[in-house]
ROGUFI-758349 format. One record per residue (C-alpha): z, x, y. Coordinates in pm, whole numbers, padded with zeros to 5 digits. Layout:
REM ROGUFI-758349
<<Z,X,Y>>;
...
***
This chain:
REM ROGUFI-758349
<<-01646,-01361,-00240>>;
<<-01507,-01233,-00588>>;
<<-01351,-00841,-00469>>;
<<-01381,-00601,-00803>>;
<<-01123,-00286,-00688>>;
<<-01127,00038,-00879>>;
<<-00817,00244,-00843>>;
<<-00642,00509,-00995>>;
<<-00287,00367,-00948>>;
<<-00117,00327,-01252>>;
<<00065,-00019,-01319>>;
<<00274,-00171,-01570>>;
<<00354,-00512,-01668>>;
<<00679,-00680,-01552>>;
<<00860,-00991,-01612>>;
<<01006,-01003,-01271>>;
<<00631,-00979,-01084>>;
<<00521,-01358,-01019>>;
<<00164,-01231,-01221>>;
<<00321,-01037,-01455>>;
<<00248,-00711,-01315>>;
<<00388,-00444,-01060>>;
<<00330,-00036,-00958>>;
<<00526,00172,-00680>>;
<<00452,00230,-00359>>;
<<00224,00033,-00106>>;
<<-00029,-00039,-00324>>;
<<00056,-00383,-00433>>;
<<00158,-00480,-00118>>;
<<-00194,-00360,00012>>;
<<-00399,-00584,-00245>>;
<<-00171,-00865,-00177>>;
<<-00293,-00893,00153>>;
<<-00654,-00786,00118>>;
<<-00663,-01064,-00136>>;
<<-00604,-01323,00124>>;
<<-00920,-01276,00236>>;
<<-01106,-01282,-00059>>;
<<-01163,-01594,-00338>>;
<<-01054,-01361,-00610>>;
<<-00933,-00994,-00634>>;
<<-01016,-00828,-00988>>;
<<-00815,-00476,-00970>>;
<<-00891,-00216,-01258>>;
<<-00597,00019,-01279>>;
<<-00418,00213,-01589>>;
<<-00175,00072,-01732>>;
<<00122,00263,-01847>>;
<<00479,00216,-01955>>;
<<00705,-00016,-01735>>;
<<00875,00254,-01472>>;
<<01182,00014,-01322>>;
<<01328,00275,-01064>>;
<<01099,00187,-00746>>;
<<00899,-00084,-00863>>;
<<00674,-00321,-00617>>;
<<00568,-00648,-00762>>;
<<00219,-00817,-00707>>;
<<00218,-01125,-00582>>;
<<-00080,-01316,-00437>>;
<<-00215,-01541,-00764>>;
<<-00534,-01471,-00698>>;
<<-00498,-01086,-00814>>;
<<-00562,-01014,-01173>>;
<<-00497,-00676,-01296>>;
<<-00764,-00573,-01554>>;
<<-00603,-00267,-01750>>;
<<-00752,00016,-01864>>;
<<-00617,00300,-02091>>;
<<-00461,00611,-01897>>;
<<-00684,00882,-01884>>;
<<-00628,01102,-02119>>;
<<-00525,01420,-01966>>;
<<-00371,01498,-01688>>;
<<-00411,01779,-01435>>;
<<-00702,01956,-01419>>;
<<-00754,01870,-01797>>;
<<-00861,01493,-01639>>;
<<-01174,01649,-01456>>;
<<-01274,01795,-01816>>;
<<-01188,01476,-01992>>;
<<-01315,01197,-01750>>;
<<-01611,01146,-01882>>;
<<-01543,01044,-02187>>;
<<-01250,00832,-02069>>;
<<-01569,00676,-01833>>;
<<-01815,00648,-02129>>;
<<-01482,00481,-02380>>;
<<-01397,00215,-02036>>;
<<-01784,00171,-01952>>;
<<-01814,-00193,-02111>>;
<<-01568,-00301,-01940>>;
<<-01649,-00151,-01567>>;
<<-02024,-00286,-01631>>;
<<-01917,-00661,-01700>>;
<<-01622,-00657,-01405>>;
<<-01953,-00557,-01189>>;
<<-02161,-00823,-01314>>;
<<-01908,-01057,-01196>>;
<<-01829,-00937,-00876>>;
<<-01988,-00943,-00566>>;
<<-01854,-00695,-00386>>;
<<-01636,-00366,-00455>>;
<<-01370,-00191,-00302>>;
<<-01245,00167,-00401>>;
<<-00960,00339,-00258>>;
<<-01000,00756,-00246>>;
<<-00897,01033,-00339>>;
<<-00916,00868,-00687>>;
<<-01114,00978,-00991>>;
<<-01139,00628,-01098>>;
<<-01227,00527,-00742>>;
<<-01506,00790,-00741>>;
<<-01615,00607,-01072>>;
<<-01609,00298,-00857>>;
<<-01816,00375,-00617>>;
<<-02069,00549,-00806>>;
<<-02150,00245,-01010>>;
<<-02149,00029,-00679>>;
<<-02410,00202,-00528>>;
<<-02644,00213,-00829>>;
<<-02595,-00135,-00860>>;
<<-02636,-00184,-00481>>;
<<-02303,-00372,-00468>>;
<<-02112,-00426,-00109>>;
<<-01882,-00127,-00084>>;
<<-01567,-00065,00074>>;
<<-01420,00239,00086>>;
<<-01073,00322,00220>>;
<<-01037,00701,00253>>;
<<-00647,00754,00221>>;
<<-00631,01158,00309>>;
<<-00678,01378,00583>>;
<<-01041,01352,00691>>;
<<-00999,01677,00858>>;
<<-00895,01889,00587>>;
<<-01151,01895,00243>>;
<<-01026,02183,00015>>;
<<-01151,02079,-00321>>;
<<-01486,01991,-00438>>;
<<-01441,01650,-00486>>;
<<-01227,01596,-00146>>;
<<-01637,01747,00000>>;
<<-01786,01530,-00215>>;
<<-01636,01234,-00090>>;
<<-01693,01342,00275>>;
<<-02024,01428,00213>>;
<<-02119,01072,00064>>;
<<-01939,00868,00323>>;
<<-02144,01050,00583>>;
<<-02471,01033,00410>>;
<<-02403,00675,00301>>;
<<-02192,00450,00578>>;
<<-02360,00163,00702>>;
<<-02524,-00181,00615>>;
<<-02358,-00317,00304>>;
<<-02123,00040,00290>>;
<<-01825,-00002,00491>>;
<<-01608,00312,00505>>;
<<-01316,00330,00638>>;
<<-01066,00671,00657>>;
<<-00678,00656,00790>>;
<<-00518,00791,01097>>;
<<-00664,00710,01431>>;
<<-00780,00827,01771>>;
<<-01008,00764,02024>>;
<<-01302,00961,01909>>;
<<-01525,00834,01601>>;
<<-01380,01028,01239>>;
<<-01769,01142,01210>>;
<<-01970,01329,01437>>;
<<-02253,01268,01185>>;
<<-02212,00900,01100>>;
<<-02022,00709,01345>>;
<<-02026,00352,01104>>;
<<-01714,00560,00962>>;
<<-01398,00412,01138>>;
<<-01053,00474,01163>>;
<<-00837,00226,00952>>;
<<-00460,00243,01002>>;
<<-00189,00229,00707>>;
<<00122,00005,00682>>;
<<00350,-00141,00445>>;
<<00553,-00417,00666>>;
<<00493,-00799,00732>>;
<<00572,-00942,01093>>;
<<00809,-01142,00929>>;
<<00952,-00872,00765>>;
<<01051,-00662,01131>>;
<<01130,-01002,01353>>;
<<01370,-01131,01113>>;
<<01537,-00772,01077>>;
<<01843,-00762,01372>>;
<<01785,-00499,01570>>;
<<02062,-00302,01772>>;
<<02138,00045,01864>>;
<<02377,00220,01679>>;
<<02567,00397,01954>>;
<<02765,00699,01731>>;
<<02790,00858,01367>>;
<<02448,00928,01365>>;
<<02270,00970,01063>>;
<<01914,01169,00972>>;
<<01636,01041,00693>>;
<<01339,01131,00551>>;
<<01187,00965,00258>>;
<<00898,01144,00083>>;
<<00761,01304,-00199>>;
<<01000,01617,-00256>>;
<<00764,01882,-00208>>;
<<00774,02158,00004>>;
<<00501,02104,00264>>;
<<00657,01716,00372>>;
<<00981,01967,00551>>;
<<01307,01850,00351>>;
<<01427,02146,00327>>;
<<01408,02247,00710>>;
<<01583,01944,00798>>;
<<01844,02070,00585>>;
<<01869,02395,00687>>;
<<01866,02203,01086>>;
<<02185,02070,00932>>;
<<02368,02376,00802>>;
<<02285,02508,01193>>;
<<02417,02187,01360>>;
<<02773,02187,01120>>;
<<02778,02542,01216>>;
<<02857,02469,01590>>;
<<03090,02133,01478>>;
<<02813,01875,01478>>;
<<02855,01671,01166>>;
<<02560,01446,01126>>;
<<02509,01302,00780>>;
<<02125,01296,00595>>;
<<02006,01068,00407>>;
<<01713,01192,00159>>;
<<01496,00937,-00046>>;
<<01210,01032,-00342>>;
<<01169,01204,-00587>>;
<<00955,01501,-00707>>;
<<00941,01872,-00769>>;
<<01127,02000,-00491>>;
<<01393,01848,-00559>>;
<<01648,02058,-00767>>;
<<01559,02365,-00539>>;
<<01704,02096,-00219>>;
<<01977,02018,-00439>>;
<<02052,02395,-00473>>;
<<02008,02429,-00073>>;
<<02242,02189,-00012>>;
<<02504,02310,-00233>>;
<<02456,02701,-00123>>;
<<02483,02559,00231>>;
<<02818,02382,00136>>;
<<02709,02085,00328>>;
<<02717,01851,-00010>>;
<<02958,01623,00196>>;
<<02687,01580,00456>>;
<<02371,01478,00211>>;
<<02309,01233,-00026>>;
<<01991,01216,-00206>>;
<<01864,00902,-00381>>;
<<01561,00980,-00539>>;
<<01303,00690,-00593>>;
<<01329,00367,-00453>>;
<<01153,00057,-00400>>;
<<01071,-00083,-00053>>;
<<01323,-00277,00005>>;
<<01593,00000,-00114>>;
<<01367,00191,00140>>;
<<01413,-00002,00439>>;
<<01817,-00061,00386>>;
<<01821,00300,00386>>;
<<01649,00355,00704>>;
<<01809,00044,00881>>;
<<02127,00283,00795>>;
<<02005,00590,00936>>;
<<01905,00694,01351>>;
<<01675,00948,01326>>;
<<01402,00973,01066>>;
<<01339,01371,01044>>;
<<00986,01434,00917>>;
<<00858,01778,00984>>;
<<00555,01795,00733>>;
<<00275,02051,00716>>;
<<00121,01846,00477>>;
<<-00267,01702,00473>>;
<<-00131,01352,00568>>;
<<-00380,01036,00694>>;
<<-00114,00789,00831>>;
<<00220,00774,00694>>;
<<00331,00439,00632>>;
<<00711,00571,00613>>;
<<00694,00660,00970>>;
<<00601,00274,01054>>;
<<00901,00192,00787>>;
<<01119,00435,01025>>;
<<00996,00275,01333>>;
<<01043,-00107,01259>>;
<<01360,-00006,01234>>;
<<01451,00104,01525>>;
<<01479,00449,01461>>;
<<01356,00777,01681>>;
<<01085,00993,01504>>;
<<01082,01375,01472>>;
<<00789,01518,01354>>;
<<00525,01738,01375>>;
<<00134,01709,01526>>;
<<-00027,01638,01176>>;
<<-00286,01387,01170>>;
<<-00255,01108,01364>>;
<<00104,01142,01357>>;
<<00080,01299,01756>>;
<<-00077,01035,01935>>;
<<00089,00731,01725>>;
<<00434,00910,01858>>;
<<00322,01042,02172>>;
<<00090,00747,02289>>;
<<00428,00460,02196>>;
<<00715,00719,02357>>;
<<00863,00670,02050>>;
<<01025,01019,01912>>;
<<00954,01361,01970>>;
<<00703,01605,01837>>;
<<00795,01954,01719>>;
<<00530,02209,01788>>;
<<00774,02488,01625>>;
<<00909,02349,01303>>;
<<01139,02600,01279>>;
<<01524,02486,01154>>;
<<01662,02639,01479>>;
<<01429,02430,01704>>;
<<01501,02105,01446>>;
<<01843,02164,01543>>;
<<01780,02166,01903>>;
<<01585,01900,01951>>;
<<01788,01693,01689>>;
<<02130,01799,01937>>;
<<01945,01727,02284>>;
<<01846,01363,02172>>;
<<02190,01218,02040>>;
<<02333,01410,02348>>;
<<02080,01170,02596>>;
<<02206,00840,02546>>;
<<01928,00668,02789>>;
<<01660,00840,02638>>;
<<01775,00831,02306>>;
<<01777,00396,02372>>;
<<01457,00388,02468>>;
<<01258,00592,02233>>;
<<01445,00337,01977>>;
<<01304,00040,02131>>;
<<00988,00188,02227>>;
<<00964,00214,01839>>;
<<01097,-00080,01707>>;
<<00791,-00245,01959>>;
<<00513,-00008,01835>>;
<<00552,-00083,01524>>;
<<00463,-00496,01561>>;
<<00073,-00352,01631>>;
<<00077,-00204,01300>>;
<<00162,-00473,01072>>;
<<-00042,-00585,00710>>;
<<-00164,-00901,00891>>;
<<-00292,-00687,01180>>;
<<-00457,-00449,00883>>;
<<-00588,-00687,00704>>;
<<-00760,-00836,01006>>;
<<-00943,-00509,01103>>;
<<-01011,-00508,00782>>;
<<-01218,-00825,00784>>;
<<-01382,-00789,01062>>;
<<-01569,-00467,00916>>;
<<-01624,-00621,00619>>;
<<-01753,-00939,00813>>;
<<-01999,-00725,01025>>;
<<-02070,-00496,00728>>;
<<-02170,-00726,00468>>;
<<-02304,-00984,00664>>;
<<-02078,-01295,00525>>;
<<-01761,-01514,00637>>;
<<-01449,-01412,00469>>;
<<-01079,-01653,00430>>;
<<-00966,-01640,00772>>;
<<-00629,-01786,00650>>;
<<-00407,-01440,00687>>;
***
C-alpha cells in the first residue's frame, strides 16, 4: 500500500539526511518505522529554513517528503489564515490523494485536521494517531477532534490516541485504542552498557521549558537539598520560553555551580545526557499522552520521579520503576529525591526494573501494534519485514 501522511511538522532539507531531509524530535524516527510497513510513505509537511541545533534525519528510502509552504501566520492568526493557505496547497493535497491508498494524520495538527477531512470525503483508509491527552479537550478544535474520532472509528477508520490503561479511551466508541509512544530501537538499549552508578548522583529533565512540565520545582528541590549539604548536580535539556526566568532561578538561588542547561538537542545528544544522569526529575502538570523522554530516561537505567499525569502512573507504578509524587511541592521533591539515593537496594532495583520496562516499549514493538490495527482495520496484508 502507498501511505499519504499529512502533518504539521515542519522540516527542512539537509545534506547530512540519507534523503535529503530531516526535522526535530521523534517524528522522523516515527515515519521511519511506519514506513517499513508500507510500499511507499508520501509525507506532506512545511518546509522551512534548515534549523541544525537538534536535528533528526529521515532515513528509510522509501519516505519522500512532499513540501508545502509554511502557513502563513502563526498563532491564532493561522486559524484565520488556514483557509486560504488550504485553498493556495489544494492541487497538490488532491493529486497526493489520488495516488494514495491510504492516509495517515497525526493530531493535534491543523494540517492533520486538513488530512483527515479530505480522507473521509474521499472515503480513503484513515489512520489517526491522537498525540494529546484524551482526557483533557479545552479548545474547540481539541472537541472537534474527539468528537469525530468517536462518531467515526471503525471499518476503514483506525484511531488510535496515546497513553494506556486497561479500560477502552472511549466509553462511546470502543474501536478507539490506546497506542503507546517511543523513540528507541532494541538495538539502540541492548547495545547501550548498562551499570549502576553507585555515587555523585546527578538529576535531568529534558522538556520543553515551560512552566507546567516542573523545571523550576526541581530546581527549587535543589536549592532545599544544598541547603542541608546535599550537593547533587542537574542536568536541564530544551529549550523554550521558560527558560531565562530558570536561568534567573538558578542564579538567585546561587546554585549556578550545581546546573547546567543545554538547551536543544538532538536524540542522540539526548540520550548521552541521560546515560550521564541517575534520576530523571519530571514533575509536570501538563496535558501529556505518553512521554517518550520518560522511555529515553528509562532505557537508561535511570529512576523516574514524576507525577500521576496521564498514563505516566501506571507505566511507573505497574514496572516498579520510580516513584510518583502526589504533592509536587519542592519540599516533598526534596524528600523523596533524599530518601531514594539514601536506599541503596531500592534505589538498584527501581534502575533495573526500568532499564527492563523499557524493552516492551520499543519502535519495532510500536510499529507492530501498529500493523496489526491497520491489518484488521483496513482489511489488507501489510510488509511484515520490521
Amino acid at each position: 500500500m502507498r501511505l499519504l501522511v499529512f502533518s504539521h511538522k515542519e522540516c527542512w532539507k539537509s545534506e547530512d539526511s540519507p534523503i535529503g531531509w530531516a526535522t526535530d524530535g521523534g517524528f522522523a524516527m516515527h515515519m521511519d518505522y511506519l514506513a517499513k510497513i508500507f510500499k511507499s510513505t508520501e509525507i506532506l509537511v512545511p518546509e522551512v529554513k534548515p534549523r541544525i541545533r537538534g536535528e533528526v534525519y529521515f532515513t528509510n528510502s522509501t519516505v519522500k517528503i512532499n513540501p508545502l509552504l509554511p502557513p502563513f501566520f502563526k498563532g491564532i492568526w493561522t486559524k484565520i489564515f488556514i483557509p486560504l493557505w488550504f485553498v493556495f496547497n489544494l492541487p497538490k493535497f488532491l493529486i497526493a490523494l489520488y495516488k494514495c491508498d491510504a492516509v495517515h494524520t497525526p493530531i493535534p495538527s491543523n494540517i492533520g485536521t486538513i488530512g483527515f477531512i479530505l480522507a473521509h470525503l474521499f472515503n480513503k483508509p484513515l489512520y489517526i494517531r491522537h498525540c494529546g491527552n484524551w482526557y483533557k479537550q479545552k479548545t474547540v478544535s481539541e472537541k472537534f477532534w474527539k468528537w469525530y474520532m468517536e462518531k467515526f472509528a471503525g471499518g476503514n477508520k483506525v484511531f488510535l490516541t496515546t497513553g494506556g490503561g486497561d479500560n477502552s479511551p472511549s466509553e462511546k466508541n470502543k474501536n478507539i485504542k490506546w497506542i503507546f509512544s517511543s523513540s528507541l530501537s532494541i538495538n539502540e538499549i541492548e547495545n547501550q552498557s548498562f551499570k549502576i552508578k553507585p555515587s555523585d548522583f546527578k538529576l535531568c529533565i529534558v522538556s520543553r521549558q515551560v512552566k507546567e512540565k516542573g523545571t523550576d520545582l526541581v530546581i527549587k528541590s535543589l536549592s532545599i537539598l544544598y541547603k542541608t549539604g546535599i550537593d547533587i548536580k542537574l542536568n536541564v535539556v530544551g529549550e523554550g520560553p521558560y527558560l531565562e526566568y530558570l536561568k534567573k532561578l538558578t542564579n538567585d538561588f546561587k546554585i549556578n555551580h550545581l546546573v547546567k542547561f543545554y538547551g536543544k538537542l538532538n536524540h542522540e545528544g539526548v540520550m548521552e545526557i541521560l546515560s550521564d544522569s541517575h534520576i530523571f526529575c519530571y514533575p509536570t502538570s501538563a496535558s501529556e499522552g505518553f512521554p517518550k523522554v520518560i522511555l529515553e530516561a528509562m532505557s537508561q537505567g535511570l529512576a523516574i520521579i514524576t507525577t500521576p499525569v496521564s498514563v505516566l502512573e501506571s507505566l511507573i507504578t505497574e514496572n516498579e520503576s520510580g516513584i510518583i509524587l502526589y504533592d509536587s511541592s519542592p519540599e516533598n521533591i526534596a524528600n523523596t529525591i533524599k530518601k531514594l539515593i539514601s536506599d541503596k537496594s531500592t534505589f538498584d532495583k527501581i534502575c533495573y526494573n526500568a532499564r527492563n520496562a523499557s524493552k516492551k516499549y520499543t519502535l519495532e514493538n510500536w510499529v507492530i501494534e501498529i500493523r496489526n490495527h491497520l491489518e484488521k482495520g483496513w482489511n489488507v496484508k501489510l510488509n511484515q519485514n520490521i
